[in-house]
VMD Tcl script that draws the C-alpha trace (Angstrom):
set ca {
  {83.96 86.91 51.36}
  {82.38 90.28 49.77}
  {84.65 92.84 51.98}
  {88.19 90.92 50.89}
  {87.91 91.52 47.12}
  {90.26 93.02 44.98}
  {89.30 97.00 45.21}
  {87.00 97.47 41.74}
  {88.62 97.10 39.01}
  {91.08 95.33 39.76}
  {91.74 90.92 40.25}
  {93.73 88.76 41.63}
  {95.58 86.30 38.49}
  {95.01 83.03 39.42}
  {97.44 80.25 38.43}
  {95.75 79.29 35.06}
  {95.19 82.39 33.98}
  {99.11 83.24 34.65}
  {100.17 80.11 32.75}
  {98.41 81.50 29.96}
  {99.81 85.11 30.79}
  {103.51 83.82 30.92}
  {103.04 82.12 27.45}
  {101.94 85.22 25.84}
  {104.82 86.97 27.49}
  {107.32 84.69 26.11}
  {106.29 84.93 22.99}
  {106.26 88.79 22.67}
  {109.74 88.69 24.20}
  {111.30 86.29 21.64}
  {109.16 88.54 18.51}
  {111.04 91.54 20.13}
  {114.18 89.89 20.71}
  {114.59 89.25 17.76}
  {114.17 92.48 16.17}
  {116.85 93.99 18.47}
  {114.59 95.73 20.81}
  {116.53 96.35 24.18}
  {114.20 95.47 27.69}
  {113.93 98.23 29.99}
  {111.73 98.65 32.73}
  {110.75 102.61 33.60}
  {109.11 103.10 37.68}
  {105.63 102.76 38.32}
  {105.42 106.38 39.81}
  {106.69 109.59 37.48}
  {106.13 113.30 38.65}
  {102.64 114.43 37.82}
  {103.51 117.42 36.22}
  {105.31 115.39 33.29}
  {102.69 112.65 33.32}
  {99.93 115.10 32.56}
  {101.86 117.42 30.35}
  {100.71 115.91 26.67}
  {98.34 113.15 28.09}
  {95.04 115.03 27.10}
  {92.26 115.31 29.43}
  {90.40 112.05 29.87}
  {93.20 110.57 30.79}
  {94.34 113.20 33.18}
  {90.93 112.13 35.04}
  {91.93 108.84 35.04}
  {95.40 108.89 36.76}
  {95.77 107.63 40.28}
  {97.71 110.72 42.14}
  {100.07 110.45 45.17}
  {101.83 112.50 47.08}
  {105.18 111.39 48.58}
  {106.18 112.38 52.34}
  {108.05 115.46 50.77}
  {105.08 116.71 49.54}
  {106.00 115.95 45.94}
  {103.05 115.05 43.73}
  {103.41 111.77 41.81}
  {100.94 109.66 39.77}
  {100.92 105.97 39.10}
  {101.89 104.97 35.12}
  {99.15 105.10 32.83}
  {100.82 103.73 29.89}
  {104.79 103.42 29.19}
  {105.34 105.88 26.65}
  {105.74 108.46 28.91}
  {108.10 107.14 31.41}
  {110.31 105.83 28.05}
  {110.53 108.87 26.54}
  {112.16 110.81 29.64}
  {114.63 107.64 30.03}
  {115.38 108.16 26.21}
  {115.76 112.39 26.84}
  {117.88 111.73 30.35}
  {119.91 108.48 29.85}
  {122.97 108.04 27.95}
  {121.69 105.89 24.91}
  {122.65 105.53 21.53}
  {120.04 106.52 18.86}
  {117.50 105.26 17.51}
  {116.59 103.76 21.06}
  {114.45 101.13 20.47}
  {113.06 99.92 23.37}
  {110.21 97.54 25.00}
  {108.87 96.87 28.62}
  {106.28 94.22 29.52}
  {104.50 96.16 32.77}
  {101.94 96.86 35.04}
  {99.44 99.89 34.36}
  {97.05 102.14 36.42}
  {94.00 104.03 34.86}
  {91.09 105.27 37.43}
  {89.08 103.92 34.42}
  {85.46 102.42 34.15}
  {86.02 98.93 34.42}
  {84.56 96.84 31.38}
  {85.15 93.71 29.15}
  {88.56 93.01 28.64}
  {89.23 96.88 30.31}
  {90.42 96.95 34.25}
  {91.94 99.85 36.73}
  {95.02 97.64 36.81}
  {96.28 96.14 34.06}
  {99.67 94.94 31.92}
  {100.68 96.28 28.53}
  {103.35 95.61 25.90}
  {105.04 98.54 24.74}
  {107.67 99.32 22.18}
  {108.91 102.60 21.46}
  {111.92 104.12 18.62}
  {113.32 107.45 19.87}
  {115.33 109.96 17.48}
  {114.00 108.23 14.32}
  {112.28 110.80 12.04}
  {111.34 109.34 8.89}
  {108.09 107.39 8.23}
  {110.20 103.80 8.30}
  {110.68 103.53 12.02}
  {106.49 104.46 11.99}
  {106.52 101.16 9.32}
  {108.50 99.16 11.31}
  {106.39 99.35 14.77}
  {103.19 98.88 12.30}
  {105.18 96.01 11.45}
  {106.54 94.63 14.50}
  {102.79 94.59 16.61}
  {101.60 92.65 13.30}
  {104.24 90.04 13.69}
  {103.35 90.53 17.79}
  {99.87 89.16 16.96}
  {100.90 87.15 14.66}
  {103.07 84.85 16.81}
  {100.18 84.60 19.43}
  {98.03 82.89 16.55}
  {95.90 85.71 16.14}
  {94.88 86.41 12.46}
  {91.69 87.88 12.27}
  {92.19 91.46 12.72}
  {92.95 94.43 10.77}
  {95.19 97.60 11.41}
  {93.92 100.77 10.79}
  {95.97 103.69 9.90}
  {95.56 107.24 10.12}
  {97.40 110.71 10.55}
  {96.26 113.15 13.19}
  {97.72 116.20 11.16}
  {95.04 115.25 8.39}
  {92.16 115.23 11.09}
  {93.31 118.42 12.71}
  {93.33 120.29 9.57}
  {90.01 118.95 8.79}
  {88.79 120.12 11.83}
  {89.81 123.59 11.60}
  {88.46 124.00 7.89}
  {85.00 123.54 9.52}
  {85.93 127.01 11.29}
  {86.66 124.85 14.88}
  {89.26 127.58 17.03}
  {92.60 126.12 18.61}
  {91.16 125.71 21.86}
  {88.59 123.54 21.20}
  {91.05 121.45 18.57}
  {91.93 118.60 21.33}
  {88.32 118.25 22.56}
  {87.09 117.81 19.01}
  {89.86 114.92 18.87}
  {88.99 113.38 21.71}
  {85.47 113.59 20.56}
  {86.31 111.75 17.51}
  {87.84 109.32 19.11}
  {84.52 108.06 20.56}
  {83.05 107.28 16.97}
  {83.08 104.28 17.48}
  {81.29 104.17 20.94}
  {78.99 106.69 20.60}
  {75.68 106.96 18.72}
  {75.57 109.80 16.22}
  {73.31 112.03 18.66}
  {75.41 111.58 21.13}
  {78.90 112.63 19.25}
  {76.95 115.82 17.98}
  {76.36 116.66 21.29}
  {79.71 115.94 22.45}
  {80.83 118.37 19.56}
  {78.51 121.04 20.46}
  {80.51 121.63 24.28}
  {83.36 122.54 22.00}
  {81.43 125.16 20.21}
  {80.96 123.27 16.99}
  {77.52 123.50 15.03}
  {75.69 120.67 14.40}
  {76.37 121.17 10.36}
  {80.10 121.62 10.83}
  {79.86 118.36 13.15}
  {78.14 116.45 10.35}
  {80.80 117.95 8.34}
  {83.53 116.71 9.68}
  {81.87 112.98 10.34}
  {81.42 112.82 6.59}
  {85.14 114.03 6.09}
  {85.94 111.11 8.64}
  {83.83 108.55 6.77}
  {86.27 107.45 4.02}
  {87.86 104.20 4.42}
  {89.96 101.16 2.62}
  {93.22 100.18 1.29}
  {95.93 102.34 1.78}
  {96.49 102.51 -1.70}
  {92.68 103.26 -2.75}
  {92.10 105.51 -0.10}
  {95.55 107.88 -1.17}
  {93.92 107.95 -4.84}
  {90.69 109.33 -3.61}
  {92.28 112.25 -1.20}
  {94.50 113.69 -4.33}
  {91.08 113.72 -6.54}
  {88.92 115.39 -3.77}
  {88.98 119.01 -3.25}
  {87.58 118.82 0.22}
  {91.67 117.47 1.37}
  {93.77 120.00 -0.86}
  {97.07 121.50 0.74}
  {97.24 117.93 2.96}
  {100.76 116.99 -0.01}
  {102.60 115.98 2.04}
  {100.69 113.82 4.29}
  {99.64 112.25 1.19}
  {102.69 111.40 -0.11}
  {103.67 109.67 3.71}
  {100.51 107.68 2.89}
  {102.07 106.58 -0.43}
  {105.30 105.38 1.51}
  {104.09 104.00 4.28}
  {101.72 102.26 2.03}
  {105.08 100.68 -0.17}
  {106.90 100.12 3.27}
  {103.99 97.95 4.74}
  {104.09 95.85 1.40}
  {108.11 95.37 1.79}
  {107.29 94.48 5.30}
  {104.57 91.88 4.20}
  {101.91 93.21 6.44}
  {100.04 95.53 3.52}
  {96.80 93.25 3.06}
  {96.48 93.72 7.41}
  {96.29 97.18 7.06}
  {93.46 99.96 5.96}
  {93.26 103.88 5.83}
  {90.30 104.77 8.11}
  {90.51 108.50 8.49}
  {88.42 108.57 11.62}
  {90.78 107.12 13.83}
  {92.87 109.74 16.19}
  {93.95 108.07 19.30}
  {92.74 109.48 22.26}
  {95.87 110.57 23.68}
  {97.11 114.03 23.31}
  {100.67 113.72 22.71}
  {100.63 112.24 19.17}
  {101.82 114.45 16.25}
  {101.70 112.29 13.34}
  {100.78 108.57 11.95}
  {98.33 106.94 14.42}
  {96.90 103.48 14.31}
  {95.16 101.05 16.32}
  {94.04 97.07 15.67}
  {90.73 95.42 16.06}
  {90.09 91.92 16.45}
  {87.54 91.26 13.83}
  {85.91 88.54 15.63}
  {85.56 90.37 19.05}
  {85.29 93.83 18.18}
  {83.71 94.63 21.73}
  {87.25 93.85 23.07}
  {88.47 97.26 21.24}
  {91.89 98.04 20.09}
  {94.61 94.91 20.55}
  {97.57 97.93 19.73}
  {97.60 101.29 19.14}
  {100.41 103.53 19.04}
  {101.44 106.61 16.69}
  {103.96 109.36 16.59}
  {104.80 111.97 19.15}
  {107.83 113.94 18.34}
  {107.62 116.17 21.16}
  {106.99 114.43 23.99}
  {110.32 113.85 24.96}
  {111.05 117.30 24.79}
  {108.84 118.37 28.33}
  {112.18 116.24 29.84}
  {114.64 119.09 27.68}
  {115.89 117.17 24.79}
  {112.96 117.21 21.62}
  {113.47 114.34 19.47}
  {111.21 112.64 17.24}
  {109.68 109.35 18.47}
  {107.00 106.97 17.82}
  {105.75 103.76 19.34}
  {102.83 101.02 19.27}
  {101.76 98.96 22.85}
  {99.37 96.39 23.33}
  {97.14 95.42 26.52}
  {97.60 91.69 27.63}
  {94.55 91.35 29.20}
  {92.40 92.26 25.53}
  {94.97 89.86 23.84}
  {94.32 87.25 26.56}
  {90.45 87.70 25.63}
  {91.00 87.71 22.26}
  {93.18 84.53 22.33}
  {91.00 82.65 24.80}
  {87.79 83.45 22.05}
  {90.21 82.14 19.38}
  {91.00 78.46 21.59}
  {94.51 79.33 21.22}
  {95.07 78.41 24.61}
  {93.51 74.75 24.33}
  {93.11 74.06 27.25}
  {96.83 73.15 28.57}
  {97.06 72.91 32.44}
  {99.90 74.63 34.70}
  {101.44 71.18 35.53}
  {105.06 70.26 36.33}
  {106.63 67.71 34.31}
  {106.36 65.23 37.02}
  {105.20 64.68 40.51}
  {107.15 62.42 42.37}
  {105.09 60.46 44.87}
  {106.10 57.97 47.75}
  {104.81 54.90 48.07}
  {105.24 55.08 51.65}
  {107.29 57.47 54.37}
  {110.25 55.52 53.97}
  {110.28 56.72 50.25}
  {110.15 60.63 51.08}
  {113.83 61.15 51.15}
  {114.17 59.32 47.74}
  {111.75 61.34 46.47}
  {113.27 64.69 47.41}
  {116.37 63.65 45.51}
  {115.02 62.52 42.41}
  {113.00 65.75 42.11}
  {116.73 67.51 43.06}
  {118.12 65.82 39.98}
  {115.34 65.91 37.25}
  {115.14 70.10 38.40}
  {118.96 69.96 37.88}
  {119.11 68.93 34.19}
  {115.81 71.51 33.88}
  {113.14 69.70 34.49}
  {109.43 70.52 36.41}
  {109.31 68.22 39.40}
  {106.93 68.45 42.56}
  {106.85 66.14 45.75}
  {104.39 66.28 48.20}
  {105.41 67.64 51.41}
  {102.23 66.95 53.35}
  {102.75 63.34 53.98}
  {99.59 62.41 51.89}
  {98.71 58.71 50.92}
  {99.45 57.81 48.01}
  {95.64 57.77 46.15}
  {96.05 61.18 47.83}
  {99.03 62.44 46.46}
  {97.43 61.13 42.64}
  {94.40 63.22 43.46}
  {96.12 66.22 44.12}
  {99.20 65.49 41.09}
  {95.83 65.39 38.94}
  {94.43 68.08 40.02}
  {97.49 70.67 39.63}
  {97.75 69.11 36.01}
  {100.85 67.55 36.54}
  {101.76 65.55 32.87}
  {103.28 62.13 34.59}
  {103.68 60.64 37.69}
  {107.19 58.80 39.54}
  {105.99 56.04 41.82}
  {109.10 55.79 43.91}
  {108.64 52.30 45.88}
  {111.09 50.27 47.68}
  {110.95 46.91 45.13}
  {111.84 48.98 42.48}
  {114.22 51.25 43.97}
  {116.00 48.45 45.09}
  {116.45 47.95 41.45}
  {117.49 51.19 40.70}
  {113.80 51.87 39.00}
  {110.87 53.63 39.42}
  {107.26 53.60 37.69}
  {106.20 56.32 35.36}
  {102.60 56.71 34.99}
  {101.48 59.35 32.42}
  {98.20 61.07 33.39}
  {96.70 61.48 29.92}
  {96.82 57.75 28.76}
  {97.28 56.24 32.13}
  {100.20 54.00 30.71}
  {102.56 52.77 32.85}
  {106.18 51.41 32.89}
  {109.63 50.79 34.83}
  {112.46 53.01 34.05}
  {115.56 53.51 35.32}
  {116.44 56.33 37.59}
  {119.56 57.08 35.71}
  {117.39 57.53 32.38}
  {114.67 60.14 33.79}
  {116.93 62.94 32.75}
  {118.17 61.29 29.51}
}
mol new
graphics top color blue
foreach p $ca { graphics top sphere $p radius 0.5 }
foreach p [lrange $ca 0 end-1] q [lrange $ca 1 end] { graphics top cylinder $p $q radius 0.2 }
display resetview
């Protein structure tokens, strides 16, 4: 009925859907496992103040706020980042942290394709790493990420929001108006161009400094093509040192053997406010509408609104865009959430035997379900069918007299006696 939906925005996850959920969960875990990430799991509520400190504005709109019985204002977790970074400035840990959490999300967002008001995120983070490795190794890590889920047509595109500040403020932009132009940037790939001059314009930028700066923005490629062009053009002199992070990031990513996923595209920014440094996101090539699988970037003083500054960076994914993205793929094809048996009685005399032979195979760690509605037995088929369950145990008296049973499997329909001693062999 209408009036008992999930509030907009939000769903309920339905057993298929968390079948294919849980899969994509396990494999993140063993990627990240494996790299010697540590699991942690921050609350779901932080204090506002905090939240909002370096999230920039959109997303300051977007936070669901609370306030606790003591009066204390609180917000529910937009992302992870945040509530990482003050366990990494507050806990005793031993640097770098590296750290991942597999969560729930809030944004007061406008729900979309593959976008919701409630919704789950990978996240890794590295706290008090400085150099441009640990930014290679995330880069490196969410490749392998979507690599292990089967998805290979995407690309990863790099930037560094210190480049596309100082272009900014060469087309005479003041300090105040700095973030907005980022965040305005950041919608280049929503907007029309009419539109994004217009959005430039509440920030006080002309409409030839706007066109400017989208022109500035334009350039795109390899890493490696893309660093040769900026050291010939005059337009990005004084930017050295970026440069030359370019250069090694660029040899890094080829040591990592991720190079050929990645491209310079100097209009990306990120839209969040606290990152200082290398930014990225990934786009599924096939279903671009989804937008970014990761992003993530570096933000060396976020920690520091907690009292300890250290740098940081971090990449995080949203499960529900991989999910998409996976399901357009037919990665998932089309595997039900079935146990590895249903164990059905022939008759009521056979429901105790049943009970204990489910006991046993779920002992040596196997999926077993009984039915424990005393349906027929053409009943309890239909319904070990339906739930996708992969074989069937027909537990009659002639055969358990024997010290058998019949297996039936559901894709073939094949039949045979085995042994009850040899089901868990």
């Amino acid at each position: 009925m209408p009036e008992f939906q999930p509030p907009k925005g939000m769903k309920d996850i339905m057993p298929e859907e968390m079948a294919k959920r849980k899969e994509i969960y396990a494999k993140i875990r063993t990627v990240l496992d494996r790299w010697n990430y540590t699991e942690v799991e921050p609350p779901a509520l932080e204090d506002l103040k905090p939240l909002t400190a370096k999230s920039g504005e959109d997303v300051k709109n977007e936070i669901y706020l609370l306030q606790d019985k003591g009066g204390r204002e609180l917000g529910l977790r937009f992302d992870l980042t945040v509530g990482l970074a003050r366990m990494a400035a507050t806990a005793p840990v031993t640097f770098p942290f590296k750290a991942y959490a597999i969560s729930n999300m809030w944004r007061y967002d406008n729900p979309q394709f593959g976008r919701f008001r409630s919704f789950w995120q990978w996240d890794v983070e590295i706290f008090g790493a400085k150099g441009i490795k640990a930014d290679a190794e995330t880069i490196a890590l969410a490749v392998e990420i979507l690599n292990a889920l089967g998805l290979k047509n995407f690309e990863v595109r790099i930037n560094d929001r210190r480049l596309v500040e100082c272009i900014i403020k060469s087309c005479g932009v003041k300090e105040e108006n700095v973030e907005g132009a980022l965040r305005t940037i950041d919608k280049i790939a929503k907007l029309q161009k009419h539109a994004l001059l217009s959005e430039f314009e509440k920030y006080g930028i002309k409409k030839a400094d706007a066109e400017k700066i989208l022109s500035s923005l334009s350039m795109r490629g390899k890493i490696a093509d893309v660093t040769a062009k900026l050291e010939k053009s005059k337009e990005f002199g004084g930017l050295e040192q970026i440069i030359g992070e370019f250069k090694t990031l660029g040899e890094l990513l080829r040591a990592f053997g991720v190079y050929d996923k990645c491209v310079l595209d100097l209009s990306v920014v990120r839209g969040l406010g606290y990152y200082t440094g290398i930014v990225y996101e990934a786009a599924d090539l096939k279903t671009p509408e989804l937008g970014s699988l990761f992003g993530g970037g570096r933000y060396d003083n976020l920690a520091g609104i907690y009292g300890r500054k250290m740098p940081a960076c971090g990449v995080a994914g949203g499960i529900e865009r991989t999910l998409a993205a996976m399901e357009a793929a037919g990665l998932f094809g089309g595997k039900k959430n079935g146990a590895e048996y249903f164990v059905a009685a022939v008759n009521d005399s056979m429901r105790a035997d049943t009970i204990k032979i489910a006991a046993n195979l779920r002992k040596s760690g196997i999926s077993a379900e009984i039915d424990i509605m005393n349906k027929s037995l053409r009943e309890q088929f239909d319904f070990a069918n339906k739930t996708g369950a992969k074989k069937i145990i027909i537990v009659g008296p002639k055969e358990l007299a024997e010290g058998a049973v019949i297996v039936r499997n559901m894709k073939t329909g094949k039949e045979g006696k085995v042994r009850v001693s040899e089901l868990t062999s």
